[in-house]
C-alpha positions in Angstrom: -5.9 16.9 10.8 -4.7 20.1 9.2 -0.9 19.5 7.0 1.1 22.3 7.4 4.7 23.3 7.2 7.3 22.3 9.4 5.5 18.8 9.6 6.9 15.0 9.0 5.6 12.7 6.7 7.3 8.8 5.9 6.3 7.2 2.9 7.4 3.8 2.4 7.3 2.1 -1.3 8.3 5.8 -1.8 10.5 5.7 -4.4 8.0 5.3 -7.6 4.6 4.7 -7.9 1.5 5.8 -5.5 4.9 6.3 -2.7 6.3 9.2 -5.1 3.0 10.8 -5.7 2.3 10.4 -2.1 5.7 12.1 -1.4 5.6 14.6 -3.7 2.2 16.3 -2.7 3.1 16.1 0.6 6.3 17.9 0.0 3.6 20.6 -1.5 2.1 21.3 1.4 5.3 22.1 3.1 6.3 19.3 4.4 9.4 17.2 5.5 9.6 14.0 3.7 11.1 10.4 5.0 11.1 8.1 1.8 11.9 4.5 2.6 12.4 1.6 -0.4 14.1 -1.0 -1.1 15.7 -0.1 -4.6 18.5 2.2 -3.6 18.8 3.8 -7.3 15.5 5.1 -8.0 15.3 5.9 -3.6 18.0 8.1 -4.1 16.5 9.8 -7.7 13.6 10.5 -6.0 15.1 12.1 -3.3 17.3 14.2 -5.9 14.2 15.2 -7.6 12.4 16.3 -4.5 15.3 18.1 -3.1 15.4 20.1 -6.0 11.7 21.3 -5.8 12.8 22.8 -2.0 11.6 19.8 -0.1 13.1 18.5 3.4 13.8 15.3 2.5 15.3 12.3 4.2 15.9 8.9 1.9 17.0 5.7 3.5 16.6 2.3 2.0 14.2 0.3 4.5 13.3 -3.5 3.9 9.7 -3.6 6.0 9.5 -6.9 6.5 12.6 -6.7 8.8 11.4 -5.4 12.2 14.9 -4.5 12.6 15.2 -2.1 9.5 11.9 -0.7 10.3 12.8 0.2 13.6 16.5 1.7 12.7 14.2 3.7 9.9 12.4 4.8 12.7 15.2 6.3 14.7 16.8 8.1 11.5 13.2 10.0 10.8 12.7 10.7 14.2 16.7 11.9 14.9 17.0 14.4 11.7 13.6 15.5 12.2 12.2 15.0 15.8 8.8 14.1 15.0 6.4 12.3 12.6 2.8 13.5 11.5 1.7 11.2 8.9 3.0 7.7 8.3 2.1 5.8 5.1 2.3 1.8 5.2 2.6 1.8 1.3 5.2 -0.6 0.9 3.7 -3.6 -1.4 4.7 -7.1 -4.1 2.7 -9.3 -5.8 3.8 -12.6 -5.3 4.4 -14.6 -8.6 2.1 -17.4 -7.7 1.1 -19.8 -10.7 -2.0 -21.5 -10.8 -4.3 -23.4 -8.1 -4.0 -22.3 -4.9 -3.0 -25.7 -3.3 0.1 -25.7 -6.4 1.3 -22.4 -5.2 5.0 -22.3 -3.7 4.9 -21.5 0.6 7.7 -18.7 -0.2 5.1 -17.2 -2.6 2.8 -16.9 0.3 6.1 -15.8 3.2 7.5 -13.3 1.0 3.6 -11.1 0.1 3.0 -12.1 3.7 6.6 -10.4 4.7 6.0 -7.3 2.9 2.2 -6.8 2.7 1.5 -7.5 6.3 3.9 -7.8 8.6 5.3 -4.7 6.7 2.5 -2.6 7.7 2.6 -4.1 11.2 6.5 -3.3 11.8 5.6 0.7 10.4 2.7 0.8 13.0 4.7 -1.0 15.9 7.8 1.5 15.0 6.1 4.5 14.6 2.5 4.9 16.2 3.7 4.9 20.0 5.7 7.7 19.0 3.3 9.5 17.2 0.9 9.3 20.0 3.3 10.4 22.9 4.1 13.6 21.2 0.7 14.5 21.8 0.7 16.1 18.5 -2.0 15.1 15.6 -0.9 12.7 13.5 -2.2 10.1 10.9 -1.7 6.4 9.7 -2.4 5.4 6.1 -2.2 1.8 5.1 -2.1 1.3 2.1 -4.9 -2.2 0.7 -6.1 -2.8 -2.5 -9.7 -3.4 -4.1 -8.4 -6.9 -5.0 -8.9 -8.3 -1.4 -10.0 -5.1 0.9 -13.0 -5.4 -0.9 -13.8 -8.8 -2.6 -10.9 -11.2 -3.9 -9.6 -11.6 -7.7 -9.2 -15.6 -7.3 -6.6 -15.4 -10.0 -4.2 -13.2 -7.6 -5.2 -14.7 -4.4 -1.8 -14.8 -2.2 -2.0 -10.8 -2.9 -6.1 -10.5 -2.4 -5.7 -12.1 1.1 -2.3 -9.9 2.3 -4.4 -7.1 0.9 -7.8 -7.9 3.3 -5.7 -8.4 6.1 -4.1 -5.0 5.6 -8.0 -3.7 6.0 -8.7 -5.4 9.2 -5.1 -4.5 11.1 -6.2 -0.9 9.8 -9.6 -1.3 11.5 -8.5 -2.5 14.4 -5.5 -0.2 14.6 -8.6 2.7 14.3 -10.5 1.0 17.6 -7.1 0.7 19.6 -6.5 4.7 18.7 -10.1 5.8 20.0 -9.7 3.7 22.9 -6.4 5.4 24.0 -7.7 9.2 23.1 -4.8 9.6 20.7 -4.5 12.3 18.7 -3.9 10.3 15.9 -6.4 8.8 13.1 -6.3 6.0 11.2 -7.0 5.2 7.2 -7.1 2.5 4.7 -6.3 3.2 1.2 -7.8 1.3 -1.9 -5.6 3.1 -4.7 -8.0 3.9 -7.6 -11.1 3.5 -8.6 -8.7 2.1 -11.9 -5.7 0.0 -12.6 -2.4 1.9 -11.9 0.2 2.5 -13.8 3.0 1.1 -10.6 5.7 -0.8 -10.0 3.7 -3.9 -8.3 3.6 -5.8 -12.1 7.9 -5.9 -11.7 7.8 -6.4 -8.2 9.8 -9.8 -8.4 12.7 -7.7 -9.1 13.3 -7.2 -5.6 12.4 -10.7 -4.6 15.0 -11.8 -1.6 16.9 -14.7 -2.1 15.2 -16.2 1.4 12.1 -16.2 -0.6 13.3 -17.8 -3.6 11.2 -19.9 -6.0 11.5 -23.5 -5.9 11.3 -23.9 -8.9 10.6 -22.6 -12.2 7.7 -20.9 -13.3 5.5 -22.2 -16.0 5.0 -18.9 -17.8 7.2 -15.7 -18.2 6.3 -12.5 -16.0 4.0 -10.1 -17.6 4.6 -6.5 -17.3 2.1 -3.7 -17.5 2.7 -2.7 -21.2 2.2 -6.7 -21.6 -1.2 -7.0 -20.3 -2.5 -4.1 -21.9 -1.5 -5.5 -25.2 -3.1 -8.2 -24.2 -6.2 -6.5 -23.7 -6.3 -4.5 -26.5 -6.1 -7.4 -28.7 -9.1 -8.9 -26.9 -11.0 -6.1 -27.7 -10.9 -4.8 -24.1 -9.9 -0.9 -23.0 -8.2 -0.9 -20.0 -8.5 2.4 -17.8 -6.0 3.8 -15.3 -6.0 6.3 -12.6 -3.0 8.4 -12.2 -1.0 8.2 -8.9 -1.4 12.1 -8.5 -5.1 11.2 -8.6 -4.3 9.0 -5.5 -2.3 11.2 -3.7 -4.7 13.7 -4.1 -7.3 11.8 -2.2 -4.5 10.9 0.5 -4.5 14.7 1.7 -8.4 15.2 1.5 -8.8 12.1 3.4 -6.6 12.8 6.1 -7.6 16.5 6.2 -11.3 15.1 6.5 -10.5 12.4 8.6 -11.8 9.9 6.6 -11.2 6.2 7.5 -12.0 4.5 4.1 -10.0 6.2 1.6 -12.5 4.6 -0.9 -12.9 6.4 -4.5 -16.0 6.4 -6.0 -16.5 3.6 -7.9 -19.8 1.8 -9.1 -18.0 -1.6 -9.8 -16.7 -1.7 -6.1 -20.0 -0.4 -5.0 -21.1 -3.5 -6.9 -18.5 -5.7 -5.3 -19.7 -4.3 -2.0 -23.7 -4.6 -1.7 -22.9 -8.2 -3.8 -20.3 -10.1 -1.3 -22.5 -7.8 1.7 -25.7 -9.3 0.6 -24.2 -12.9 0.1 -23.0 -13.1 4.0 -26.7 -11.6 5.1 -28.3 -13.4 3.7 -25.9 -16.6 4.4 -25.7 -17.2 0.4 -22.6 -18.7 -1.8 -20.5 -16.0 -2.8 -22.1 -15.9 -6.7 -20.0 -12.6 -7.0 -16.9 -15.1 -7.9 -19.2 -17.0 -10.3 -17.0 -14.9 -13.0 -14.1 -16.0 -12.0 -15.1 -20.0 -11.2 -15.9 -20.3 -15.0 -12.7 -19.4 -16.3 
């Protein structure tokens, strides 16, 4: 798919993080921008800022994991611009689960489950008929994670799991696309090959009331700046990508049509030919061993 002027893209998680960088080089190629988030403040900066570089911007403050919202998001993108090109799933929480799985809390599981999946789900169910009626090339990206697309962190399994089912809605979503002819293509993102430098470590800022804890957590949250301390101290550099880096590959891989939006990376090509060789060869999953000891 070629990104031209005059086209559409939506973003959602689009007001900081991978979402802005996502925004932003699109809006460098020419085209029209719908950002959708939750935080109404930072939406409505980013759509200042963009604005002010010449952009065609539309802001609205979407939560995905209402159908509802999704779908009235929908009709705003597609009644001030009449069409979308490229639609970005991006939207994305941890969950603020403590400890062993079987102690977690079952709104730490609803509310990643809200947002990391059924968020994805409600931008493909709102979106994708359109995109394939108009006839016109188009492209979804959903955005996954290394932690879960490719082989799960045990220590952040609520998000690992949302995270692999994002990869096989997206594969499927690729098959259902070839099967109708549509002129529209299909990719999953793993932001990276590094940590990030995003929003996702605050993400129980946003945390609806619905899916509350029930109780208090054990330990405080830690941010970012936090864990990098933390890492430092232990004698451990930590290296980050920069969301522009992300965004970067977005374009190439939808311009090459590329379904895995995978940066090269030799610890997930580790991860990969180690969790691939345990299933052939019908093996215990030794690649956790790391994690199993702690």
């Amino acid at each position: 798919m070629e990104l031209r002027a005059g086209q559409v893209a939506v973003v959602t998680g689009a007001a900081s993080g991978i979402g802005l960088a996502m925004a932003r080089r699109f809006a460098a190629e020419g085209l029209a921008v719908v950002l959708g988030d939750v935080e109404q403040g930072a939406l409505a900066a980013a759509a200042e800022e963009l604005t002010g570089s010449g952009a065609q911007v539309l802001a609205r403050t979407v939560d995905v994991s209402d159908q509802d919202d999704v779908r009235a998001f929908a009709d705003a993108a597609y009644d001030t611009f009449g069409n979308v090109h490229v639609l970005c799933n991006n939207a994305g929480v941890g969950s603020g689960a403590e400890g062993r799985m079987w102690e977690h809390e079952p709104n730490d599981w609803k509310w990643a489950f809200s947002v990391n999946i059924w968020g994805v789900f409600h931008g493909i169910q709102a979106f994708v008929p359109r995109m394939i009626a108009s006839g016109q090339p188009g492209h979804v990206v959903n955005t996954s994670s290394g932690d879960g697309g490719i082989a799960p962190l045990p220590t952040a399994s609520v998000y690992a799991v949302t995270k692999a089912a994002v990869v096989t809605m997206t594969e499927s979503l690729y098959a259902h696309l070839r099967a109708e002819g549509a002129n529209v293509g299909a990719s999953v993102l793993f932001p990276g090959p590094h940590m990030l430098r995003t929003g996702l470590w605050e993400s129980h800022r946003n945390r609806p009331e619905r899916y509350a804890k029930q109780r208090p957590r054990k330990t405080p949250y830690r941010s970012l700046d936090q864990f990098e301390a933390a890492m430092k101290e232990a004698g451990k550099e930590v290296a980050f990508t920069p969301v522009e880096d992300v965004a970067e590959h977005v374009v190439d891989g939808i311009r090459a049509d590329r379904f895995w939006m995978l940066p090269a990376s030799e610890h997930s090509d580790r991860q990969i030919r180690a969790r691939s060789r345990s299933m052939l060869d019908r093996a215990n999953p030794s690649y956790l061993e790391s994690f199993i000891l702690d």
